[in-house]
N, C-alpha and C positions, 0 to 999 in steps of 0.2 A: 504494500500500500504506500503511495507515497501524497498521500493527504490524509494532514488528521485535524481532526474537530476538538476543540479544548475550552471551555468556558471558566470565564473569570468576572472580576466585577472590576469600574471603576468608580470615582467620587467624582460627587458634585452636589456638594454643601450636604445637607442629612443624607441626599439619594446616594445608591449606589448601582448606576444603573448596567445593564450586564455587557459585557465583550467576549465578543466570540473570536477565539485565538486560531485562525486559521494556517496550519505549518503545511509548507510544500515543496516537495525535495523533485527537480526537473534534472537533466542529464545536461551537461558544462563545466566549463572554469566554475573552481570551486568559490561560492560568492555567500554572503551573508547580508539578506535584504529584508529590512524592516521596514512595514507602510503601515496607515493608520493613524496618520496626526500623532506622534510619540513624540515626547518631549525629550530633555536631554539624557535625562536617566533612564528612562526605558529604552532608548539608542543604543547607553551604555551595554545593556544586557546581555548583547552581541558576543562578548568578551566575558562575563560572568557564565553565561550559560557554556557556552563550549571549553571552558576550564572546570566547571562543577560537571559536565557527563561525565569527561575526561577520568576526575581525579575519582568519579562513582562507579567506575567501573567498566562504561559504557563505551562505544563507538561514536566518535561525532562522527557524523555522514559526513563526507568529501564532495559533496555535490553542489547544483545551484539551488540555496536556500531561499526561500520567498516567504515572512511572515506577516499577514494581514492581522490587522485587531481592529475589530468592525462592532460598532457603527466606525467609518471612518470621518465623521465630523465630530466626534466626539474627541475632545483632548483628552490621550493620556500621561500619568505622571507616576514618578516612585518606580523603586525596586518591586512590585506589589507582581509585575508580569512575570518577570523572570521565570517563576514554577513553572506555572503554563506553559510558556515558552518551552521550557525544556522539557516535558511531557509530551507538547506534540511533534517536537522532533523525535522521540525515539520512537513514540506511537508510529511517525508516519518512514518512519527506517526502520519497523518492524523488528524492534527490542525490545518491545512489550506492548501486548495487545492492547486496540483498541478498544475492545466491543465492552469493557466499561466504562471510557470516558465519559459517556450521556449520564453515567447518575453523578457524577461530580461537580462542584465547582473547584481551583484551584486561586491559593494566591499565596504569594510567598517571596522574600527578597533571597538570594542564593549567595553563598560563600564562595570563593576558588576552590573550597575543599569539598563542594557540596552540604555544604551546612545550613539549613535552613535559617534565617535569621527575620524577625517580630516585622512586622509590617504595620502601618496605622490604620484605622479603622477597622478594623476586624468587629465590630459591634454594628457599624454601622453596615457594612456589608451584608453578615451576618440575617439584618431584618429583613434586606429585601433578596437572601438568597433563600428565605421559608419561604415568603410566596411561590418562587419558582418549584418546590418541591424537591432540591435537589440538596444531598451532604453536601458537606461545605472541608476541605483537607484545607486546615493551616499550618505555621509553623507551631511547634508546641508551646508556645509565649504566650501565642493569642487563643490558643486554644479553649482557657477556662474561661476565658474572655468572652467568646462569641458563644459558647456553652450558655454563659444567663437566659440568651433569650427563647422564652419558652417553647417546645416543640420541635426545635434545632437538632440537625445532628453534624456534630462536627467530630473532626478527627484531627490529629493534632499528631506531628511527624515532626523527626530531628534535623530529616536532612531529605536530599534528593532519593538517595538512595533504598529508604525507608520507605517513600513514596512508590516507589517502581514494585519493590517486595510485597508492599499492599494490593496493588491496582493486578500483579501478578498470582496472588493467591498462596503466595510463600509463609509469609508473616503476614497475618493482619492485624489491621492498628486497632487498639481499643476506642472506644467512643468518648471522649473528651466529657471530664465534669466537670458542672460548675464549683469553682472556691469556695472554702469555708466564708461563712458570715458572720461578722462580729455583731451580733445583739447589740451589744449597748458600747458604742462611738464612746472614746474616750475625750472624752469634748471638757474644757477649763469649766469649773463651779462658779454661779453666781455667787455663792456664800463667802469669795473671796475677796467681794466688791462688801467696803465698809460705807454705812450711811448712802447717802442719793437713796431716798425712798419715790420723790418722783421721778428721776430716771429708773428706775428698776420699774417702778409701775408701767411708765411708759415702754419699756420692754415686754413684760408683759402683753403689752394688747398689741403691739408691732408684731411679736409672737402668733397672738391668736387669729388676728384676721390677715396675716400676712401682707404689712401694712410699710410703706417704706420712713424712715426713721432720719431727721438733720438733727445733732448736739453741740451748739453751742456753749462754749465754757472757758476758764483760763485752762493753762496748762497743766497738767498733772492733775485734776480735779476725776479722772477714768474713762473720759471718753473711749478709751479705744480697750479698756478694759471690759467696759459694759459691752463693744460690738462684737470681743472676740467670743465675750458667751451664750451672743444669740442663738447661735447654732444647737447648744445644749439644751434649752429649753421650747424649742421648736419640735413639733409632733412628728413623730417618725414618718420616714418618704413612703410611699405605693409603690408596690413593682412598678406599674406604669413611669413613676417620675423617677425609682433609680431608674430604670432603664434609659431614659429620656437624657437624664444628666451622664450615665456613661458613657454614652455615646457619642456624646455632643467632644467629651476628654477623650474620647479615643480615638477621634478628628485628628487631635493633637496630640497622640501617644501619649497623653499624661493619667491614662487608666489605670489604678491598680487592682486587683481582684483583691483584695484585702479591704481597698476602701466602699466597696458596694451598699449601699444604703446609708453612707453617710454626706451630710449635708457639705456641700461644699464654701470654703471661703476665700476670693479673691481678693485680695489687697493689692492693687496696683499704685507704684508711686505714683506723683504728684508730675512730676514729667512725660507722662502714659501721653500718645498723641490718640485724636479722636479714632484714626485707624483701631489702635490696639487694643480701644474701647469698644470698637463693637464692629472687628474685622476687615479685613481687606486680604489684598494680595492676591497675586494670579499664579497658582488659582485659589480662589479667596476662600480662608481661613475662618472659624470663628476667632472671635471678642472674646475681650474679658466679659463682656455681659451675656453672654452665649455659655462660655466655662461655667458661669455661676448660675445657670440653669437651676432651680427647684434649692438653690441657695444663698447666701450674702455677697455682695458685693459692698464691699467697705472702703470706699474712698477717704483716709484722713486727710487733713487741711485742705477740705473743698476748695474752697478758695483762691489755693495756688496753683490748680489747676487751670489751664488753656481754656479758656470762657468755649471757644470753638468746638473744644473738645468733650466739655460740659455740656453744650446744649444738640450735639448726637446723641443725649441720652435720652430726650424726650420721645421720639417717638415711643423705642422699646420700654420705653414706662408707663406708656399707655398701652401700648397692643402686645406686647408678651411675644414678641418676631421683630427678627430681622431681617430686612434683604439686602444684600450687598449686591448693587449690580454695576459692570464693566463694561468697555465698549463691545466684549464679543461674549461674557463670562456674568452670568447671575446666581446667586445661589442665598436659600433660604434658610435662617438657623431660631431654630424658639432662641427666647431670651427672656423667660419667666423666671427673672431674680428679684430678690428683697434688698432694696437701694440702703444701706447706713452708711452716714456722713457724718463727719464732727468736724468743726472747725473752730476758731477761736475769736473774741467780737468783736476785736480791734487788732491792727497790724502789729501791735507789740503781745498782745493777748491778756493782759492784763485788768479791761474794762472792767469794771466795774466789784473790783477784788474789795478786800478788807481792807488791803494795805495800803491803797491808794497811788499804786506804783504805777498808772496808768495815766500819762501825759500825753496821748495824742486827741489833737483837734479833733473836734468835729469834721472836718471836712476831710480829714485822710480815714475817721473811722467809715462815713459817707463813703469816700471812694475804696474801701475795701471788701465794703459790702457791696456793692454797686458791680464788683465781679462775677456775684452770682445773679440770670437774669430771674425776674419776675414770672417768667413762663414755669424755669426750672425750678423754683421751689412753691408756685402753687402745685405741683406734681407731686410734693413729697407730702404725705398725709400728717405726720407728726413732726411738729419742732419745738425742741425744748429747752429749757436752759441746765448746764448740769453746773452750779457752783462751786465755788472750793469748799473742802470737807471743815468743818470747825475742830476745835483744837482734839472735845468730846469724843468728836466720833471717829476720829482719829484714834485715836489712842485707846479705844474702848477696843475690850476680850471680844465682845462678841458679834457677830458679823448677822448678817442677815438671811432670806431662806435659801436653801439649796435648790440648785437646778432642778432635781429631781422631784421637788414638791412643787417648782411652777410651773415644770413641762406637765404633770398631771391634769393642773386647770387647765392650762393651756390648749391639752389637747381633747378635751371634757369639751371647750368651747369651740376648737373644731370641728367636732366632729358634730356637733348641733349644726353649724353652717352648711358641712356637706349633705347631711339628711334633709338639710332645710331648701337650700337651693343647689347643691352638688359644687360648688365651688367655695371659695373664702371670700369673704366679703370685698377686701381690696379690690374681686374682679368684679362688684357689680356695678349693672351699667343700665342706663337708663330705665323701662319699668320696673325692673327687678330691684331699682330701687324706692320707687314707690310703694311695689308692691311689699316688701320684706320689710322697710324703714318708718313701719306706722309711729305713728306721736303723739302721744298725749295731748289734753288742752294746754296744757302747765309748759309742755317742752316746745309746741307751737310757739310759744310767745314771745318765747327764750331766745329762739333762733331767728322771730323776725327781727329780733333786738340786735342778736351779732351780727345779719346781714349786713343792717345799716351801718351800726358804730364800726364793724371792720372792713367794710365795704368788699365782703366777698365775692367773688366773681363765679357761676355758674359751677367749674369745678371744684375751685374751694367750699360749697354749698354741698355738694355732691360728697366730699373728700370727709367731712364732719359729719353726714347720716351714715356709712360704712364705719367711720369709726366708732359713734355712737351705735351703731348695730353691735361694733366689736364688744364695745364695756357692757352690754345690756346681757352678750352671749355669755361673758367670764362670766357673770351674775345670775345667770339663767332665766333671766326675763325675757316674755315674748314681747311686749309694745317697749317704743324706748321713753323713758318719764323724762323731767327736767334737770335732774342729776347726772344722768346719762351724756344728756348734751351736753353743759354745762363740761363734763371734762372734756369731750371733746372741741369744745371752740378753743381751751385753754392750750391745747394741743396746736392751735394756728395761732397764734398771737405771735410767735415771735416772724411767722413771714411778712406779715403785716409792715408798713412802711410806719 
């Protein structure tokens, strides 16, 4: 035979849509020809594949080589072809039968030695090689990897040569399992955070309606202590949303099988450009706000961040997606993360302290604040102020409650929102907010009162009945009363001008 059929997959943004590796050995000068739009590393593979048959044992054919990978408008990229490639040369030089490449898929980067070596997306591949119905042979890296997703059969192989012994009926490969799961994420305790009873409350309800979070404070008072232990008190993920955030990491090979079900935290510096905030590149890549899928994204000193770069975060903080599109290259990535930001109220940070170390004018506190626009922090649901600690509480033995007793309400309070409208509150949107955010006469009143006096604007209106939905849920109340609201406007006072 000297055609063989080989199917693989490639990326493009979550999709991974299929190619079909077609090898063809014709009688000539011996030639090694690759077509199919390949980029520069799968060119490379010219040189990887014919040292890895080599060193496996095999015959490279001497002939004129011709490899098509079809769709040919499709771009391909990465070491991911390689396997393929070198499967349907020996299939089509008749070193090892064809007649079961049709149940397979292949993908895999190759050694000089034959070495199988981890290739990226292996999760994302993965989901749309279940529809096709067909096992999936990776390198043994990704193997427990692309294992999560339900229904999958994957096999997982060291090298070239393992490959061929399988497909040959010599040795067959076991069927890849999925990794142990750690229950309980060793995530930092709230109870190590002294005093701020209203930033820990306001944690709390950021927690339960998965609500995004600005802290305003001097230095040292815990801002970035309180954001690293949102994660801990956050209700454990769905299969659906690990899956959703593994995969999104294994875009970017930064998946561990160890970390499956744990919330993710991106902290990008303060010189992130808007790119690497929510993606680019050809071919385009997720964002930090894409990595932090179904987790925090924790921005410190908003502020000093590239206004430009700040205000790409508004769409995906409205719609939970991004699209990154190019003059020839589009590609779509959820971006369903929980926004925490802290920054400090004046450019020396000291406003408004004990000590009165704070000398700058009004007109530079003005122009500091003046970096963050008006669009992007009516977005943020909660702003707070977090003080510096008194000397008390400082110095006091005992600290406050543990993670593990606020992730309980917390998740008490989501799980009322799911039965109640299948989502979290943060995500409701127009009647679902009528419908779900009924109000008292008492909390009517309240709230005609803060329209005026804070002059909120339709989404800040919107952004205080979600949250007030959220305190009403911690509480377990079905209508929300005027207490209810009331913490929630207190929640927007500091975007207010």
């Amino acid at each position: 035979m000297s055609l063989a059929v080989v199917r693989s997959r490639a990326l493009a943004g979550m999709e991974a849509p299929e190619v079909v590796v077609e090898a063809h050995l014709a009688n000539g000068l011996p030639s090694f020809t690759l077509v199919g739009l390949p980029e520069a590393e799968v060119k490379e593979a010219r040189d990887r594949v014919r040292a890895a048959i080599t060193q496996s044992g095999f015959d490279f054919p001497g002939k004129r080589i011709t490899v098509n990978l079809a769709p040919a408008d499709l771009p391909k990229e990465s070491g991911r072809f390689d396997l393929p490639i070198a499967i349907g040369l020996l299939a089509a030089s008749g070193q090892i039968p064809p007649n079961r490449l049709e149940e397979y898929e292949f993908a895999g980067e190759l050694a000089l030695t034959g070495a199988l070596r981890p290739v990226r997306g292996a999760l994302a591949m993965m989901l749309s090689a279940r529809a096709g119905g067909r096992a999936f042979l990776l390198p043994a890296e990704n193997a427990a990897e692309a294992a999560r997703v339900q229904g999958a059969q994957v096999y997982g192989a060291a090298s070239l040569g393992a490959v061929c012994a399988h497909l040959m009926g010599r040795e067959l490969l076991s069927p890849a399992q999925a990794g142990a799961v750690h229950e309980a994420p060793d995530y930092p305790d709230l109870a190590d955070v002294k005093g701020q009873q209203t930033a820990r409350r306001a944690l709390e309800v950021a927690a339960a309606g998965g609500h995004s979070l600005l802290m305003s404070g001097p230095p040292g008072t815990g801002k970035s202590m309180l954001a690293q232990r949102l994660p801990g008190i956050l209700p454990p993920m769905t299969e659906a949303e690990a899956l959703e955030s593994a995969a999104v990491l294994s875009l970017t090979g930064a998946f561990r099988a160890a970390a499956w079900g744990r919330r993710v935290m991106r902290a990008p510096h303060h010189s992130a450009s808007g790119v690497a905030l929510v993606g680019g590149g050809n071919p385009p890549r997720p964002g930090e706000v894409s990595q932090a899928t179904h987790g925090i994204l924790f921005l410190d000193e908003l502020p000093e961040f590239d206004r430009k770069a700040l205000e790409v975060l508004r769409e995906p903080l409205e719609n939970g997606r991004i699209t990154i599109s190019r003059a020839a290259r589009q590609a779509d990535f959820p971006a369903r993360f929980q926004l925490v930001a802290a920054m400090n109220p004046c450019p020396c940070g000291f406003l408004g302290h004990p000590s009165g170390r704070c000398r700058c004018s009004p007109e530079q506190v003005a122009r500091y604040r003046s970096r963050l626009s008006g669009p992007l922090l009516d977005r943020i649901d909660l702003h707070i102020e977090v003080p510096a600690l008194p000397e008390a509480d400082l110095t006091a033995a005992s600290a406050g409650e543990a993670s593990l007793v606020v992730r309980a309400r917390v998740a008490l309070a989501r799980e009322r929102q799911l039965a109640r409208q299948g989502k979290p509150n943060s995500q409701l949107a127009g009647k679902e907010i009528e419908r779900h955010c009924a109000l008292d006469g008492a909390a009517q009143g309240l709230l005609k009162q803060a329209i005026a006096r804070l002059n909120l604007s339709a989404r800040g209106y919107h952004r205080i009945l979600r949250v007030a939905r959220t305190v009403a849920d911690l509480a377990g109340a079905d209508r929300l009363n005027a207490a209810q609201v009331a913490e929630a406007v207190q929640y927007r006072r500091l975007a207010q001008p």
